[in-house]
TIRO-721501 format. One record per atom (N, C-alpha, C): x, y, z. Coordinates in steps of 0.2 Angstrom, whole numbers, plus 5000, padded with zeros to 4 digits. Example, Ala and Ser with C-alpha at 12.3 -4.5 7.8 and 13.67 -1.06 7.14 Angstrom:
REM residues 2
506649725039
506249785039
506649845039
506449895035
506849955036
506450005039
END
This chain:
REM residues 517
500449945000
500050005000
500450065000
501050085004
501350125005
501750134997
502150064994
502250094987
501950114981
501150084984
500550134979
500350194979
500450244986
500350284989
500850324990
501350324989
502050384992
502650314988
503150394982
503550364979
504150374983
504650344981
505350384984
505650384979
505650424974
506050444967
506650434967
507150424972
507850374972
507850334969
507250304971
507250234966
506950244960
507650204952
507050224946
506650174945
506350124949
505750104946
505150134950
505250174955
504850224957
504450304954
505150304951
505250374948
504850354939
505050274936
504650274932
504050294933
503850244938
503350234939
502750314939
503050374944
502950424944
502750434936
503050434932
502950464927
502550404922
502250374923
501850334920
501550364914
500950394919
500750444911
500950474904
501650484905
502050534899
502050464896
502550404900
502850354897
502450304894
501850304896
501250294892
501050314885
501050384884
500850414880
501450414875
502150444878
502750434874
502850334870
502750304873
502750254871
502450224868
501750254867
501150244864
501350264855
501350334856
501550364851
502050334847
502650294847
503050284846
502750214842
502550184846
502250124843
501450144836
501350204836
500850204830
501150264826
501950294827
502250334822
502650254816
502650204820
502850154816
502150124811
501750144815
501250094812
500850144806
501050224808
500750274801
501250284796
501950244797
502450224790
502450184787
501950134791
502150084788
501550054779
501150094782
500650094776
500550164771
500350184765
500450214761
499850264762
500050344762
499650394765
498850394760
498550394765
497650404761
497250434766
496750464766
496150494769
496050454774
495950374773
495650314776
496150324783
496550304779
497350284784
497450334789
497550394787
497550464792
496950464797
496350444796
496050434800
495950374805
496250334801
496150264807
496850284812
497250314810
497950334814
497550394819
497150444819
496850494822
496450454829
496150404824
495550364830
496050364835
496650314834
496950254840
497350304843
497750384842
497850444844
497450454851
496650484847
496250474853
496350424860
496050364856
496150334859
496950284866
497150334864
497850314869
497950374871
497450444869
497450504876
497050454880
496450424880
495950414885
496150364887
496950324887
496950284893
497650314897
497950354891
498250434897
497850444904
497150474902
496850514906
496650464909
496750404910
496250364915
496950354919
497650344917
498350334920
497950374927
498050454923
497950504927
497550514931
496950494929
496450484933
496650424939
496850374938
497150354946
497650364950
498150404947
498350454950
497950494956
497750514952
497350574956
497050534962
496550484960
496250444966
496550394969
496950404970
497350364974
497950414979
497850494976
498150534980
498850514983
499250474975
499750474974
500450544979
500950524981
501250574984
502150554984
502650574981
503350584981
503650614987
504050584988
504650634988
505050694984
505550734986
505550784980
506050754975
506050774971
506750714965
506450794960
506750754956
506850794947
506050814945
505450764946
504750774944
504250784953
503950824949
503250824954
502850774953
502450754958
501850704960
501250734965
501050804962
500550834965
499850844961
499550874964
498850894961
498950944953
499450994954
499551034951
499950994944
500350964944
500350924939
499850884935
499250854938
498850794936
498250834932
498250914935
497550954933
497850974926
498551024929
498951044920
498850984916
499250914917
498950874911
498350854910
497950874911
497150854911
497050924906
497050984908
497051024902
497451004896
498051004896
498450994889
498250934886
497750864889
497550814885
496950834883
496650864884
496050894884
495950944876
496651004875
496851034869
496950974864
497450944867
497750884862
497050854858
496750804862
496050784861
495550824854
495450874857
495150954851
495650944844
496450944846
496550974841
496650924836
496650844837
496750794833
495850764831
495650784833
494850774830
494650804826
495050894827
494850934821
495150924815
495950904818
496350884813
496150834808
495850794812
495650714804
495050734801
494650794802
494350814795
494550864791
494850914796
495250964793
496050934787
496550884789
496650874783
496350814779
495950794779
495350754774
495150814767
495050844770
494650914766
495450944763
496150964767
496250994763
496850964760
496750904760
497350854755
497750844759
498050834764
498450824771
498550744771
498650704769
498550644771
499250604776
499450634777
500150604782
499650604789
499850534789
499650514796
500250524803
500550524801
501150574805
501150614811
500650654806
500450714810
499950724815
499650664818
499350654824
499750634828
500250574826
500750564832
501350614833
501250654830
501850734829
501450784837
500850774836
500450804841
500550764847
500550684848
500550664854
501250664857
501850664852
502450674854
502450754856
502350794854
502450874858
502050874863
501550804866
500950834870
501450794875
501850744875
502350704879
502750764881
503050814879
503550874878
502950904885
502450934883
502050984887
501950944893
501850884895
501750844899
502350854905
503050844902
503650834906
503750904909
503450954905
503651034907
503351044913
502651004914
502151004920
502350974923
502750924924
503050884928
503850914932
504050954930
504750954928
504750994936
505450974940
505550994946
506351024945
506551004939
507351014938
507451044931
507751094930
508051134924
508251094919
508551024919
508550994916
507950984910
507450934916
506850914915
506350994909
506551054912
505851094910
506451074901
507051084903
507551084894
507351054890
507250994894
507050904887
506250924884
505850954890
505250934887
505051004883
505451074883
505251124879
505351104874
506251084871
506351044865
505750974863
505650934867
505250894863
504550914860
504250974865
503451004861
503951044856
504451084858
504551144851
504751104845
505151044844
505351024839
504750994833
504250954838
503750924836
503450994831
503051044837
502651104835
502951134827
503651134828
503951174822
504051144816
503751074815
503451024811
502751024808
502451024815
501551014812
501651094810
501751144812
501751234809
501751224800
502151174799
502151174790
502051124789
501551084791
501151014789
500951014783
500651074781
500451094773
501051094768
501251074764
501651054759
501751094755
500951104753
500751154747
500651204749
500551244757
500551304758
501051334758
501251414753
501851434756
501651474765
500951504764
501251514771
501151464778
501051414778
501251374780
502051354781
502251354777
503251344775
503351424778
503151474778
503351524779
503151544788
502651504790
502451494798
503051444801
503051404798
503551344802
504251374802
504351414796
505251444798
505151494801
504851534803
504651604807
504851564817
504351524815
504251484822
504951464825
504951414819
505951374821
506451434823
506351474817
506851534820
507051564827
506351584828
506251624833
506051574840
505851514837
506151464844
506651444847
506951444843
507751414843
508151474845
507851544845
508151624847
507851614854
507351604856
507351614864
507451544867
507551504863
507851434868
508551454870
509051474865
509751494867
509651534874
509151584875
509051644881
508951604888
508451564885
508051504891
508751454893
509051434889
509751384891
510351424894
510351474891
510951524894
510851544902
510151584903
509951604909
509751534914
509551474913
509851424917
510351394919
510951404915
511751394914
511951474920
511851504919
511951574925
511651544933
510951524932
510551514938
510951454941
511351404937
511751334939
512351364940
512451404938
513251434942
513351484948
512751504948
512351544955
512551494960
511951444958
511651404964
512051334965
512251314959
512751244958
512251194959
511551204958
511051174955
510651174951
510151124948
509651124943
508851114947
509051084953
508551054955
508051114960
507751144956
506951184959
506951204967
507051154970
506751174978
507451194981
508151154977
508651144980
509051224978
508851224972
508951324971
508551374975
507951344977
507651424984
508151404990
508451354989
508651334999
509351354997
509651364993
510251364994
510351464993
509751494986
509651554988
509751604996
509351555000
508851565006
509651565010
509851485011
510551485014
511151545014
511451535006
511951575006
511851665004
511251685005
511251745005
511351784997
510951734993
511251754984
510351794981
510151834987
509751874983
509851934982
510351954980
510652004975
511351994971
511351924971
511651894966
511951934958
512151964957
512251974948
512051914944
512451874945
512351794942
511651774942
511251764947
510751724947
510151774945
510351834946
509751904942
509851894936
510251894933
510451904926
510151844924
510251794928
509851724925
509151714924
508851744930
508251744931
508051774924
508251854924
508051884918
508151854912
508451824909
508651784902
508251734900
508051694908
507451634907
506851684907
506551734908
505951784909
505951794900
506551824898
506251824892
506351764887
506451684888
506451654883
505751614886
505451624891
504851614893
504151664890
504451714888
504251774888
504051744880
504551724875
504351734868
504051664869
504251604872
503751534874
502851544874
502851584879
502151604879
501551654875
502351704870
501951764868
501851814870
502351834875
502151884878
502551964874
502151984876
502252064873
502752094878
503552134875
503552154867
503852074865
503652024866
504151944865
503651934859
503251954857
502551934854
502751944847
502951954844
503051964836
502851914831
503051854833
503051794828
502651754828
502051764835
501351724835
501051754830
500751824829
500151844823
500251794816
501051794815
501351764807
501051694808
501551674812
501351564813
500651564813
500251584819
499551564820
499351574813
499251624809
498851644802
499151584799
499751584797
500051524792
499951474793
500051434802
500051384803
499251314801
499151274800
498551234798
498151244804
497251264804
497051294809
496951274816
496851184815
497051174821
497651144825
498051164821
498751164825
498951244827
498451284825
498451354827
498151344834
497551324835
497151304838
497751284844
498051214842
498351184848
498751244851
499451284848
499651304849
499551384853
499051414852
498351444856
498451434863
498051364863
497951324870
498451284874
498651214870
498951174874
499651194875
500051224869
500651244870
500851314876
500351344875
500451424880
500051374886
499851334886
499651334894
500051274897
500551244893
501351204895
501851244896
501851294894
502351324892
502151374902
501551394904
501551454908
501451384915
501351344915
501351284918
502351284919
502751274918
503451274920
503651334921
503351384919
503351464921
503151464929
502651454930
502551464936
502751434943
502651354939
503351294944
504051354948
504151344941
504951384941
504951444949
504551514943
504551544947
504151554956
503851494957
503651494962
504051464965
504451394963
504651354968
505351384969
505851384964
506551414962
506551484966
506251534964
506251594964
506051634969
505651634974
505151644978
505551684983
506351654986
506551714989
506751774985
506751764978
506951834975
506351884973
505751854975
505151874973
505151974972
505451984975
505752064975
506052104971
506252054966
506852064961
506552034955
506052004955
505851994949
505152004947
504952024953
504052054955
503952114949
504252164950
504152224945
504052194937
504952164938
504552154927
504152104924
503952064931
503252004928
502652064928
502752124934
501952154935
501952194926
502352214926
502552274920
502252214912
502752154913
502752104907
501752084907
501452094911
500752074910
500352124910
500652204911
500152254909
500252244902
500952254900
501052274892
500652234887
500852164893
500252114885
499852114885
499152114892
498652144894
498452194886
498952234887
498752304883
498852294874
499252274874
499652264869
498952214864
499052164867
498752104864
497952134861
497652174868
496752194865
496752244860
497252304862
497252344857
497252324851
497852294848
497952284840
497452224839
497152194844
496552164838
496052184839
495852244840
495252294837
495452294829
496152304828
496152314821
496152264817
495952204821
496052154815
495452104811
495452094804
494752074802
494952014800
495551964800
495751904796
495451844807
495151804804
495051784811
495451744816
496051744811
496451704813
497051734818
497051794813
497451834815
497151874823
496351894823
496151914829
496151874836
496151824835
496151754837
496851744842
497451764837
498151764839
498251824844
497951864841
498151934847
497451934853
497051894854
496651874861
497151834864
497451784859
497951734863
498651784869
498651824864
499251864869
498851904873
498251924872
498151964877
497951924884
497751854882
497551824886
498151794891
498951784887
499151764891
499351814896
499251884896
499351934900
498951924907
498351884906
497951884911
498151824918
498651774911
498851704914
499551744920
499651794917
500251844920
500251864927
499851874927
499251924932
499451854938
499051794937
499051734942
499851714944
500251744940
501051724940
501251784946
501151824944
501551894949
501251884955
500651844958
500251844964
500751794967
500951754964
501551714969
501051684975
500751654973
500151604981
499851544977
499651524983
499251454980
498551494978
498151554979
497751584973
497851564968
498451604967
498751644961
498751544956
498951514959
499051414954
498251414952
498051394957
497451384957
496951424951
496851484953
496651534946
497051504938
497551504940
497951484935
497651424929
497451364934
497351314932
496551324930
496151354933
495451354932
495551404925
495951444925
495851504917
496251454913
496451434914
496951384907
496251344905
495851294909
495451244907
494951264902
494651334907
494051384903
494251394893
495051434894
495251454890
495551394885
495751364886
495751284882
495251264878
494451254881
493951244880
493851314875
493551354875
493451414874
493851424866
494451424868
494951434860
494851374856
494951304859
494751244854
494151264849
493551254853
492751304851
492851334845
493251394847
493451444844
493451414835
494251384837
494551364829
494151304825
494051274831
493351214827
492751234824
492651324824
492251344821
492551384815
493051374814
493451424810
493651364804
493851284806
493851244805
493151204799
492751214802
491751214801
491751254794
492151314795
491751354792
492051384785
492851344785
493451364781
493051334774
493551354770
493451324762
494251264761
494151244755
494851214756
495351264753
496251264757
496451334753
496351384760
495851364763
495951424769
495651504767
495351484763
494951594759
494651614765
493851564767
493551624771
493751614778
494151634779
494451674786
494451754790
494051804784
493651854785
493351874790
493351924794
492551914799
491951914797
492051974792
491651984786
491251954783
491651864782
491151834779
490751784784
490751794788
490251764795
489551794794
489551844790
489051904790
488351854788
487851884793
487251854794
487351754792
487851734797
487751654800
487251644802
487151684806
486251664810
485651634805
485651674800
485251654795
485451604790
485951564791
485851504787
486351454791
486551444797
486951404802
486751434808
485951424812
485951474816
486451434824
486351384823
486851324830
487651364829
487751364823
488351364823
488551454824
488051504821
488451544827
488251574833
487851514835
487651514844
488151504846
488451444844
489051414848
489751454847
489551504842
490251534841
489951614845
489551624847
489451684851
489651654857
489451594861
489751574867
490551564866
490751574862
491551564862
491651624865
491451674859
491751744858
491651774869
490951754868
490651774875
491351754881
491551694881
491951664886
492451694885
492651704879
493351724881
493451784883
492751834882
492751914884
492651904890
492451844895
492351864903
491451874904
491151864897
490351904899
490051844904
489351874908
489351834911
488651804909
488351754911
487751704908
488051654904
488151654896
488251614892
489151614891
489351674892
490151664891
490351674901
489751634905
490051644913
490651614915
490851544912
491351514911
492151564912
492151604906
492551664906
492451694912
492051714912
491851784917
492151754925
492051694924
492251664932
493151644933
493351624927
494051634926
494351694927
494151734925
494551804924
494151824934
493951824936
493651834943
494051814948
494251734947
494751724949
495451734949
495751754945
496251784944
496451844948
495751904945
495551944949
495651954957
495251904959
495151904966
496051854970
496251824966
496951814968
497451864968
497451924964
497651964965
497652024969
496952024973
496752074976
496952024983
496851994984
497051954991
497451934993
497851944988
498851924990
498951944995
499451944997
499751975003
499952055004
500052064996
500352134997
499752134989
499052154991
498652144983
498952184980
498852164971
498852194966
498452224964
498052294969
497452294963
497752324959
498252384957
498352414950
498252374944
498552304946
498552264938
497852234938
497452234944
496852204943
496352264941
496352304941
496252364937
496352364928
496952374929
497152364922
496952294919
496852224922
496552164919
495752194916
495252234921
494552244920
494552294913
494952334914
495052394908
495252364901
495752334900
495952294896
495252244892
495052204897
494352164895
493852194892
493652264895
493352314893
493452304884
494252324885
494252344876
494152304873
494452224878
494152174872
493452194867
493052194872
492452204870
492452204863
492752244861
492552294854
492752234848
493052184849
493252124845
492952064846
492852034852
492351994853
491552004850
491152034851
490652084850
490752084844
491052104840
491152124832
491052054829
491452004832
491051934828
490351924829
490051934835
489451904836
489151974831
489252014834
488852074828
488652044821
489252034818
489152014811
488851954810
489051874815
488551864813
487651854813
487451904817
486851924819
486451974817
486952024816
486352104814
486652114808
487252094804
487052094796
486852064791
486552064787
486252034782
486852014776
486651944775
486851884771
487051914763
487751914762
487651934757
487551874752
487151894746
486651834743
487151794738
487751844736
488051774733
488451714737
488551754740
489051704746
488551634748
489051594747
488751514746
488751484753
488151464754
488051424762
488351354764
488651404771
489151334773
488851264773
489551224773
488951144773
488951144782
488551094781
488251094788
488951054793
489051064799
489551034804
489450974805
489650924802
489650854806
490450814805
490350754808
490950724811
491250744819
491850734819
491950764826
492050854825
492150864818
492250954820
491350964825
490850944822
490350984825
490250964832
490650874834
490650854840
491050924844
491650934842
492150964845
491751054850
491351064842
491051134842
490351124848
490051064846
489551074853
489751044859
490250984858
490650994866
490651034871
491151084866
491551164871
490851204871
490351194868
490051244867
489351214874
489451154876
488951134882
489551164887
489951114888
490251134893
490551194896
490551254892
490751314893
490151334896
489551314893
489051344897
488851304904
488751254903
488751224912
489251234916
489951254915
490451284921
490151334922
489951384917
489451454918
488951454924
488851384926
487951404929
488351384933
488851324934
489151294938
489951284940
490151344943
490851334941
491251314946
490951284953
491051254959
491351184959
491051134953
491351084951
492051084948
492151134946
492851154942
493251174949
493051214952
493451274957
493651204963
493251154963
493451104969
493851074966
494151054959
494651034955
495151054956
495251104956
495751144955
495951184964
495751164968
495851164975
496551144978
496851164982
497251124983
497851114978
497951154973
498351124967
499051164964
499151204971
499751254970
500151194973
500851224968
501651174969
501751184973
501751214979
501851204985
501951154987
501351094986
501151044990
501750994990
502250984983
502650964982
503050964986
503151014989
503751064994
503851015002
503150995005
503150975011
503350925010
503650905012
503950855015
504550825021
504350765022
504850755026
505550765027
505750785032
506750825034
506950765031
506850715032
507350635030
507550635023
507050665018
507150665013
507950675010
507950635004
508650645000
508950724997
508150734996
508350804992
508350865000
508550924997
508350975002
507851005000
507351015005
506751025007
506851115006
506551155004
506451225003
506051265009
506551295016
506351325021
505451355021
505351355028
504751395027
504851465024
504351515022
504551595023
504151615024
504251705027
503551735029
502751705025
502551725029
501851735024
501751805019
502051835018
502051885013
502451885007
502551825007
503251775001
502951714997
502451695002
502051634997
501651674994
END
């Protein structure tokens, strides 16, 4: 019972065992990247490949799901064995799930027949998995390299798009530019600390008096901004609007969701567990880094009518809000975190599944423009895409889902210990502006009239429509109910990781005030 219930990660057949889920899934995939070369590319083929995809997320999620019920608990080592790990992967298989459903009718339609490119998805989602996982510098390395290498593949899955080929080297580029910033400033923070290992960095900060280290600031900062261009953040944000628009739209879609909510999942690890005596030192330029995207992100897509492209600048603004739950430094601040990732995961899928629904082959109607009076010949489909719109602006009733994400954030920031209202100010203000874009899709497709040559979409089915009324029930019942999500997500700050026994191998991370968690 005790080796079912509490690992000691010394041991690697314990420490596998910890990581069961990934090595599930990595192992999984490996075994059906054999079986999508072995037979020759067709429509048939790419989708029997897609099914058994799904099909080995859902015995990922059940791995995880006895995890979680059996309240699994380690020692500290290189990976976490907490609540906050189990919930982040449950989002990220959740994105995955969305985005390989969309994907086996989206390349049906547009000539895509590499089966490949579903197990390209499950291998990057094994990468975002270890990132959740990850208690050591090492660990956060392996798994950003194995989602970025995968992602910078599906980005130009299209063969025949140029801007496809012109998203995927955009990406590569300027991924492989902030990975150097991200490996360098952990190479500073190991020469600081003479560690990699998370917990063993705040106790040795704590010990030897290195918070005003040159070496370990300068590190912090380096990893801030390869983190910074990981998630999109503004001024890091340049090479999202290009990828997203070029990329195939539901790998725009994954990389929307699952990738920025991997990516801010070892962000927060980090900064909470690593960093927390420096909190002082790197408090200002997180609060600054999530006004600017806050701003940055709503403003320019007022200006934008490509939907793809609007879509991409919600994405930065959003992660700005993700920002906000980062600078609070508390078990609120994870918690919020985890509850807005899940909303926003569901909400963007939604989103692109109707962008998906609604495309031609070739990708033309991407317009907002041509949504113009949906109501009147798809009226389900722009119900469900006004509840997108609604959730992601925070409205409350049918986008209450949002509205209670962004609440929480809110409310962690005002509670902290030293609260944030300024930035929780500027989060409500920012939202505000959303308005003017959100609102503009539902506008169009409700109060203008159809223009009469414009030819009517085919109707949603397969899993795109399953995908589309999924997110579209369950954004609204978290709305009426969002108490079953909030008791999910309880409990599930990385702190929990931290408690442990003195006898432990690893060092254990001092208490500190109460004005420092």
């Amino acid at each position: 019972m005790n080796f079912m219930t509490h690992l000691d990660l010394s041991f690697p057949a314990q420490l596998s065992l910890a990581l069961l889920p990934d090595l599930l899934l990595m192992g999984g995939a490996m075994i059906l990247l054999l079986w999508a070369a072995w037979r020759p590319e067709s429509a048939r083929h790419q989708r029997s490949v897609g099914a058994a995809c799904l099909g080995l997320i859902v015995l990922t999620t059940i791995a995880i799901g006895w995890f979680m019920y059996r309240h699994v608990t380690a020692t500290p080592g290189p990976i976490a064995v907490d609540r906050f790990r189990w919930i982040a992967d449950l989002v990220l298989l959740l994105g995955t799930a969305g985005t390989i459903a969309l994907s086996m009718d989206y390349n049906e339609r547009e000539g895509i027949f590499a089966p490949e490119s579903h197990v390209l998805i499950l291998l990057a989602t094994s990468g975002m998995m270890l990132l959740a996982a990850a208690r050591d510098l090492m660990i956060v390395f392996l798994g950003i390299e194995t989602m970025s290498v995968a992602t910078y593949v599906l980005a130009g899955m299209n063969r025949r798009s140029p801007r496809s080929a012109e998203a995927a080297m955009k990406y590569f580029l300027l991924g492989a530019f902030s990975t150097a910033f991200l490996l360098y400033g952990m190479a500073l923070v190991y020469g600081a600390t003479g560690a990699t290992n998370l917990s063993v960095i705040g106790d040795r900060v704590m010990r030897f008096g290195l918070t005003t280290s040159p070496l370990l600031l300068t590190g912090i900062a380096l990893m801030l901004v390869g983190f910074g261009f990981k998630v999109a953040a503004a001024p890091f944000h340049m090479w999202a609007p290009d990828v997203y628009e070029g990329a195939p739209t539901p790998i725009t879609g994954y990389m929307a969701a699952a990738v920025k909510a991997a990516a801010f999942a070892a962000f927060l690890r980090i900064w909470y567990e690593a960093f927390t005596p420096v909190y002082a030192s790197w408090h200002n330029a997180v609060w600054w880094l999530a006004a600017v995207t806050m701003a940055v992100g709503n403003i320019i897509a007022l200006r934008q009518r490509d939907l793809k492209r609007l879509l991409a600048y919600s994405s930065i603004a959003h992660a700005g809000y993700l920002l906000v739950a980062l600078t609070v430094n508390s078990p609120a601040g994870s918690e919020a975190f985890l509850f807005y990732a899940f909303v926003y995961t569901i909400a963007t899928m939604g989103s692109f599944a109707v962008v998906v629904a609604l495309g031609d082959p070739g990708e033309r109607s991407l317009n907002v423009d041509d949504y113009a009076g949906l109501w009147t010949v798809r009226p389900w489909l722009a119900v469900a895409m006004a509840v997108f719109m609604l959730a992601l602006l925070g409205f409350p009733v049918f986008g209450g889902a949002g509205f209670f994400a962004k609440w929480y954030v809110i409310r962690a920031a005002l509670q902290a210990p030293s609260p944030h209202w300024k930035l929780a100010v500027i989060l409500v203000l920012t939202s505000v502006i959303s308005a003017g874009y959100y609102l503009y899709v539902v506008m169009v497709m409700f109060m203008r009239p159809r223009v009469a040559s414009a030819a009517i979409p085919a109707r949603s089915r397969g899993l795109t429509g399953f995908v589309i009324a999924a997110s579209a029930v369950l954004l609204i019942v978290l709305g009426f109910f969002p108490e079953r999500l909030v008791r999910l997500t309880e409990g599930s700050a990385p702190y929990g990781a931290l408690t442990v026994p003195a006898t432990s191998s690893a060092v254990p991370l001092p208490s500190l005030p109460p004005a420092r968690r």
